[in-house]
N, C-alpha and C positions, 0 to 999 in steps of 0.2 A: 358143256362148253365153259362156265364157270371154274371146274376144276382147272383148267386152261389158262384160262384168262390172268385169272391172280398171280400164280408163280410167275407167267411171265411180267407183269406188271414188277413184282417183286423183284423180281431178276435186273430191268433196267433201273429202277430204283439204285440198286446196289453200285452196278455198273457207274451209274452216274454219281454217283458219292465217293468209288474208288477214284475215279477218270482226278475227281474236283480237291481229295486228298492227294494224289501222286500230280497236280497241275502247282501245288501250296507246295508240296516240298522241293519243285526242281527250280519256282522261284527261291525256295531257301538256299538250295544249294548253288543257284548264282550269286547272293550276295555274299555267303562266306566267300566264296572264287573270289570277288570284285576284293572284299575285306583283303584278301589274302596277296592279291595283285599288288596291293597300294600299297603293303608293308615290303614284298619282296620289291618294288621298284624304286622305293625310296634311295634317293642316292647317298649312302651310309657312308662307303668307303670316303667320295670325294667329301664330305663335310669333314671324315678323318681324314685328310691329308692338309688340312687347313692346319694343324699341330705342326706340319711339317716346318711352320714360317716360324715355331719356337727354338728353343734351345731343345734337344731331343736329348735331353741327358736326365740322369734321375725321375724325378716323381713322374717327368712327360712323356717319359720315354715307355715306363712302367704303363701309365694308363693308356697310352696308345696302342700298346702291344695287346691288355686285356681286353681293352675294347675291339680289337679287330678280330682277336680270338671269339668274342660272346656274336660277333658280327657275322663268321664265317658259320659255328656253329647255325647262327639262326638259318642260314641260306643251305648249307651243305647237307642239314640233318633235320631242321624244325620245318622245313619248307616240302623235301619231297614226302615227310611224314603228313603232311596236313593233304598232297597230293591225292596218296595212296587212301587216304579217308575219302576222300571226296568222289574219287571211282567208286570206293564200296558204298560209300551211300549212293550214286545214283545205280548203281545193280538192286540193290535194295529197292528202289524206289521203281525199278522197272517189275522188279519182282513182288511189286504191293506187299512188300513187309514192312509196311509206313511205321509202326513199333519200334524197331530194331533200327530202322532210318534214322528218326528221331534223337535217339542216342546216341547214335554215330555225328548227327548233325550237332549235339551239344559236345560231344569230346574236339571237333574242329572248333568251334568257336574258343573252347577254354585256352586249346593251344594257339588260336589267332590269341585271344587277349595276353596269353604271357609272353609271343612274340613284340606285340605290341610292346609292353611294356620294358620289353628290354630294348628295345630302340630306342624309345623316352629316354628310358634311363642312359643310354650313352649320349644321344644329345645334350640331357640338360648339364653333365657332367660333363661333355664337349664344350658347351657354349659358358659354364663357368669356369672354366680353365683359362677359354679363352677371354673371357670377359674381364680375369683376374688380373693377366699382363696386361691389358690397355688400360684398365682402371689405376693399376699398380705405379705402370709406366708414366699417368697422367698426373696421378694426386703426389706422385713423389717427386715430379719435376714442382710441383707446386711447393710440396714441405720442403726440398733444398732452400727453393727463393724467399721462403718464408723465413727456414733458417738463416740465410744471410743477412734478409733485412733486419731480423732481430740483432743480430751483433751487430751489425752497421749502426741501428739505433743507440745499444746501451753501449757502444765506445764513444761514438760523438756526442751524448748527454749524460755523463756519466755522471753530474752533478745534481742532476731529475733524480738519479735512483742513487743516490746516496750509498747507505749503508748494504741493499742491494745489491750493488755489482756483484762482488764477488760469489754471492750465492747463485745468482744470476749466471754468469758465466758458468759456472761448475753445470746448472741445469740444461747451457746449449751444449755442453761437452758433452752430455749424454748420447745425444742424439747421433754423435761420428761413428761409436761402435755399432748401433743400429742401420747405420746408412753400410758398414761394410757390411752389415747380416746378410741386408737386403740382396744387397748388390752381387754377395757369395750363391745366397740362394735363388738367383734368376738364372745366373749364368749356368747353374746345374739342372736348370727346370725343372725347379722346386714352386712353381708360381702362386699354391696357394700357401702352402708355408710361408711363404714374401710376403701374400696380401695380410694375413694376420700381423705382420712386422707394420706394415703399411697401416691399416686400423690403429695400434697402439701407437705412433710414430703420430697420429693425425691428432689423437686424443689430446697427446702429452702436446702438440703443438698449440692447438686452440686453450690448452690450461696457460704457456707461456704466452699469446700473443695478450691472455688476459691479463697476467701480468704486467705484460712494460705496458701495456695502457692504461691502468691503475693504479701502479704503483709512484709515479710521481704527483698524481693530484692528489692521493693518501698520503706520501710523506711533505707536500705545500701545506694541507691541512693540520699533519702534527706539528709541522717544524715553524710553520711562519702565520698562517692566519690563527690556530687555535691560541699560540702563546700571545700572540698580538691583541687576539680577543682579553686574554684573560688578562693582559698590562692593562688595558683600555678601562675594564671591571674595577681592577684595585684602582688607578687613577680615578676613577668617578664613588668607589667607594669614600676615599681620602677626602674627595671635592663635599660631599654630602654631609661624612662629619663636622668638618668642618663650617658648614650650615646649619649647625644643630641639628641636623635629622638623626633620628633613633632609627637603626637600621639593623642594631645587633640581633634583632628575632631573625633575622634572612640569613644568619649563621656564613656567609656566601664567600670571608677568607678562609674555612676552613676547606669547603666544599670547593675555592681554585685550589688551592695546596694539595686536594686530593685530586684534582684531574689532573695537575701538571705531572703527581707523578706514575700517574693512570696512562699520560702520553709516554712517559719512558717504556712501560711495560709494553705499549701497543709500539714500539720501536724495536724491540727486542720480538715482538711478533714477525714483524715486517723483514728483522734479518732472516726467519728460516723461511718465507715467503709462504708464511700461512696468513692469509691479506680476508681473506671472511669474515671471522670475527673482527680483525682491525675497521675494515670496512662501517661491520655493522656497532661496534664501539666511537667510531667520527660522528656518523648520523646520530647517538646518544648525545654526545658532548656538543652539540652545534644546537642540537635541542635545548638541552641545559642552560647552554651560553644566551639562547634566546629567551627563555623562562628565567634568566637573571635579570637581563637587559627588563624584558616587562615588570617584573617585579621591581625595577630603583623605578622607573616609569613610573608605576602605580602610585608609588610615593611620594613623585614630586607631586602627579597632580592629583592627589588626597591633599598634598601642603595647600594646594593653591586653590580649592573650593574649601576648606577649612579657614585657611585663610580670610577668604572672600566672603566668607557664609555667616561666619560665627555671629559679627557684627549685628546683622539681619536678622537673625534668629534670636537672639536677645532680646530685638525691638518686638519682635513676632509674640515673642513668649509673654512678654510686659503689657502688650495691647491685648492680646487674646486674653488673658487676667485681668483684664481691668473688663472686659466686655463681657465678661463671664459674669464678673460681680454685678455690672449693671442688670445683666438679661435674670438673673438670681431678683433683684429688688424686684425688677418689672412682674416676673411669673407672679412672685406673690401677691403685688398688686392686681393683676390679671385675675385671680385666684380665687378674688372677691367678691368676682361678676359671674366668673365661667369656671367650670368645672374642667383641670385638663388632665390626660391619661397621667396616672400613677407613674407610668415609666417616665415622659414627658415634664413633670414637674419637679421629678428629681435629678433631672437630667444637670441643672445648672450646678448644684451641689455637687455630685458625684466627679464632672468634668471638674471644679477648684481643686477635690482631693487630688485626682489624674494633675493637673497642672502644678499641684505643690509636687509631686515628685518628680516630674519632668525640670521644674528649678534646681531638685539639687543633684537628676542630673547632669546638668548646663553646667553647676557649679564647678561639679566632678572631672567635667568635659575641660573647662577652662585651667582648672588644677593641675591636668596633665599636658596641656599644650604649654604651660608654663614652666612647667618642672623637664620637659624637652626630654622624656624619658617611656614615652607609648609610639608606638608607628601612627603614622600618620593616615596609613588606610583605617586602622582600628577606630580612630577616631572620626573619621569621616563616616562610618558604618554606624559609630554612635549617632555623627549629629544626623545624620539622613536618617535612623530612628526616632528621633527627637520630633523631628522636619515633619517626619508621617503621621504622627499620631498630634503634633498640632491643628494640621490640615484635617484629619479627625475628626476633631475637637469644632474643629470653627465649621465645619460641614454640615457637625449635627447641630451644631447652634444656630448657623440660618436655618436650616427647616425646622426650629421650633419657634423662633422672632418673628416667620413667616406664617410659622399656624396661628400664633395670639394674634397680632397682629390682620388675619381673617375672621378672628370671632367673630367683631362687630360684624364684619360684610355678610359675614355667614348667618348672622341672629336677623337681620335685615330684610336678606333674600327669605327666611322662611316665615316673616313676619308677611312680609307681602304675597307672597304663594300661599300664605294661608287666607289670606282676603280672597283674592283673586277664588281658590278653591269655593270658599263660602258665600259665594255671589254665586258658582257655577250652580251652587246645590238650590240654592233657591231660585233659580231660573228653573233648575230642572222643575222642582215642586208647583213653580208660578204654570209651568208649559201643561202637569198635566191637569191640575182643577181648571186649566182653561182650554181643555181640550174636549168637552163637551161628552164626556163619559158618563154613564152610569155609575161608577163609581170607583175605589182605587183597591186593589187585588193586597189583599193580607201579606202576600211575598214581595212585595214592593214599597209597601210602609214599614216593612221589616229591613227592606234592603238601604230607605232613607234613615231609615236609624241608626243602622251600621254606619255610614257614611257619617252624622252626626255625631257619635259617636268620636269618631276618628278624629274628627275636627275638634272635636275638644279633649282628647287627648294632648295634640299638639299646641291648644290655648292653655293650656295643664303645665306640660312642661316646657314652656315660653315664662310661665311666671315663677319657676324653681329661681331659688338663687343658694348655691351659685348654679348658673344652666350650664344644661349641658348639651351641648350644643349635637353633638354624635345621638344620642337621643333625639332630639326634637326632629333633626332631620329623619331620622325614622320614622318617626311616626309620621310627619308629613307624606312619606312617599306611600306607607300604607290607605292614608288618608286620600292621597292622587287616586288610587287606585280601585277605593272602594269607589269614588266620585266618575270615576272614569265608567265602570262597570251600571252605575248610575243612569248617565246619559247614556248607554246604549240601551238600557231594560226601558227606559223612557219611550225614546222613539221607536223600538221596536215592539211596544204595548199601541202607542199610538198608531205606527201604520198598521195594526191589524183590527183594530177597531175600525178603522176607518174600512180595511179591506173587508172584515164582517158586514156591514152597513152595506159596501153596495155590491155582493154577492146575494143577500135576503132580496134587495129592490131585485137583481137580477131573475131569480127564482120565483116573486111572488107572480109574474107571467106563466108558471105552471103550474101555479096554486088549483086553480080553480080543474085543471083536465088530470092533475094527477095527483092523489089523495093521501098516496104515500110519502111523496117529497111534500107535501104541505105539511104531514104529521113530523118529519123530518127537521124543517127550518123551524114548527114551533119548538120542538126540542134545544135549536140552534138558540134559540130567540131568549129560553128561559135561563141557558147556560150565560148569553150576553148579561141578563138584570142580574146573575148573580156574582156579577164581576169575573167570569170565568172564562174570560176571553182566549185562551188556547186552543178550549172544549168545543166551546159554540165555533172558530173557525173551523176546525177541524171537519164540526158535523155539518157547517152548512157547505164548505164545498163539497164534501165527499157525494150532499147531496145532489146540488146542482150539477158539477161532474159527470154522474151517474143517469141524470137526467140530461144534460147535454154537451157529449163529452166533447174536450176543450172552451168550455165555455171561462173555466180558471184563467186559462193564460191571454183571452179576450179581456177580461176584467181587469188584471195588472197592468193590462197594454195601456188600458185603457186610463189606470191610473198612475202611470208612468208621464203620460201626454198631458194628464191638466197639473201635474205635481208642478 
């Protein structure tokens, strides 16, 4: 029965994979058909008869002829060829030679796509033909009006464009033999031969409208503002010499002389209407003319804080010298008492050398405002150097009139902070022989001697003479510090003495039932006589802890409440 069973199994098997391949390819073979529908029913012809509304002569007449040729071809011969494929693929496909189908169904698509593509291609060549005349037809009613108004412009101002015109005029001349080109080549339906006339026609147009609108604010600026600027220049030149200003380093008659005849040349530019560089040569010289204008500027008012200044600064210079000498006597007297930094104390010397050459030079300064033969910025750059390092001068001399001046306060203040300090220390020493100790621990009469120590270092250098006062304050803060470190080993030896004491009272309640902790707290007890209060704390709580724990933080409570 098996022999049976499988072949047929196999058999529908088959069946059903040919059925599900010949079901795939006669969906194929509809969509080529549909593919093939929508190219042959494209309405081809009547899009070409829209050429008809041209001039049918030349270039239009030519492409409409080709195009209807490549049109008929596709319909007469590319169409019943793609037919005839499409019957033998579905014989094929009835015939389950799905292979050979296959093949057949790609040679119809290749000749769909080149039909295709030759339809495109008459369209888009249709629709720029036609696109060419309306465009052509549009932008050249434009360039006419554009031409006209140009000549309308350069006849009614022809005193705007100067030297101009006639170049002018010769460049709208051009434009009549192009307008016949045009006009030849429309009539012949030659349409895109025209639109290239038309591109070039628009270029050269938009280069001339930039012209007449340029060209007379370019020649206002050579012919009447620039020269007027640079009369204006020599005029306030004249005015200044004649002021005694020294102006000859600004060079600025040579420098008009050469623009004025930099403007001839940018005139002779203008005649062939090459206006760019002139263009970019005006925004040079309008630069120029304003970098002169700032420059006599800068010189009047250098005159006039020069002027105003000089006076001031002579008085400046003569008091700052005479203050110099005094704070010179004073340091040395200062000198006698207190010791002051090496930079500091040569400071008042060093600045008289600084100020004898800064006198001569002022002298130098005045030499030349007299002899009316240096620019006046030059000189104002002197005295404003002068100005700066006075200011200098007298800056660094109040912060050192101000530090002597603090000695005493400062020898004062550490005279009294040292008192104050050595009252602390023997309060501290008074606190603990009255503290009811056993006795005082080796590291704490070590640490009161340090502390003493210190203390008389800073009585040490309090009686230098001459003091110095950066010293004493050191050592004072060393001496705060060891003092400081002091009272806290103080009180914190105390409260543990005290916390020793009634941790033992505490414990001696289990003296008697537990033999260990009693062996414990005498240990505690012997560590207390030996002054080793760290030890014995240590051992008596660890003992009583041990014995009943939390009983430590009961006992602080406890001494927290009668503190």
């Amino acid at each position: 029965m098996e022999y049976f069973i499988i072949p047929i199994i196999v058999l529908i098997v088959l069946i059903t994979i040919a059925f599900l391949f010949r079901r795939k390819h006669i969906h194929e073979i509809g969509r080529l058909e549909n593919e093939k529908m929508q190219i042959q029913n494209k309405p081809i012809f009547e899009e070409m008869m829209k050429v008809k509304q041209l001039n049918m002569t030349g270039e239009t007449e030519e492409k409409f002829e080709r195009w209807r040729n490549e049109w008929t071809e596709v319909v007469d011969v590319c169409m019943p060829e793609i037919d005839s494929l499409l019957f033998d693929a579905e014989d094929l496909i009835d015939r389950f030679r799905f292979k050979k189908a296959s093949l057949t169904e790609k040679e119809i698509q290749e000749k769909i796509r080149q039909c295709e593509k030759r339809k495109n291609d008459i369209l888009d060549e249709l629709n720029e033909l036609i696109g060419s005349e309306e465009k052509n037809r549009i932008e050249m009613e434009n360039l006419r009006e554009q031409y006209r108004l140009a000549r309308k412009t350069i006849l009614a101002h022809q005193h705007s464009f100067g030297m101009t015109v006639s170049p002018l005029e010769k460049e709208l001349e051009s434009f009549n033999p192009k307008f016949d080109e045009y006009d030849e080549l429309t009539e012949n339906g030659n349409y895109l031969l025209a639109r290239e006339i038309v591109i070039s026609l628009s270029a050269k147009g938009e280069q001339l409208s930039g012209l007449i609108q340029d060209i007379p604010t370019l020649l206002t600026e050579l012919q009447n503002k620039i020269p007027a600027a640079i009369r204006e220049l020599r005029n306030g030149l004249k005015e200044m010499e004649e002021q005694s200003y020294y102006i000859a380093h600004l060079d600025l008659p040579a420098k008009l002389s050469k623009m004025e005849s930099d403007i001839e040349e940018q005139k002779k530019c203008m005649e062939k209407l090459d206006i760019d560089p002139v263009r970019m040569r005006v925004e040079e010289m309008n630069d120029q003319i304003d970098s002169y204008y700032d420059a006599l500027e800068n010189e009047v008012t250098a005159k006039h804080f020069v002027d105003t200044r000089v006076e001031e600064v002579a008085e400046s210079l003569s008091t700052i010298t005479k203050l110099t000498k005094e704070l010179l006597v004073e340091a040395e007297y200062v000198q006698q008492s207190y010791r002051l930094d090496e930079k500091q104390a040569a400071l008042p010397q060093a600045n008289l050398k600084k100020l004898e050459k800064l006198h001569n030079r002022f002298e130098m300064l005045q030499h030349h405002i007299e002899q009316q033969e240096s620019a006046y910025t030059s000189l104002q750059d002197e005295l404003k150097s002068i100005v700066a390092e006075l200011e200098q001068i007298e800056e660094e001399q109040d912060i050192l009139a101000n530090k002597m001046k603090n000695l005493r306060i400062d020898e004062n203040n550490v005279r009294h902070k040292l008192g104050e300090l050595t009252r602390e220390l023997q309060n501290a020493d008074r606190k603990l022989h009255r503290g009811n100790i056993p006795g005082i621990p080796d590291e704490m009469d070590a640490r009161l001697e340090e502390a003493e120590e210190q203390l008389y270092l800073v009585t040490q250098s309090l009686q230098e003479v001459p003091l110095n006062i950066t010293i004493a304050e050191s050592y004072l803060l060393s001496a705060e510090s060891a003092i400081q470190d002091v009272n806290e080993r103080v009180d914190e030896l105390l409260e543990n003495v005290l916390l020793i004491e009634r941790i033992i009272q505490y414990g001696n309640r289990f003296r008697a039932s537990n033999p260990e902790m009693h062996a414990r707290l005498l240990d505690a007890e012997e560590s207390f006589r030996q002054f080793r209060y760290a030890k014995a704390l240590e051992e008596a709580a660890t003992a009583v802890e041990e014995a009943d724990p939390g009983a430590m933080k009961r006992i602080e409570e406890m001494l927290k409440e009668h503190a």
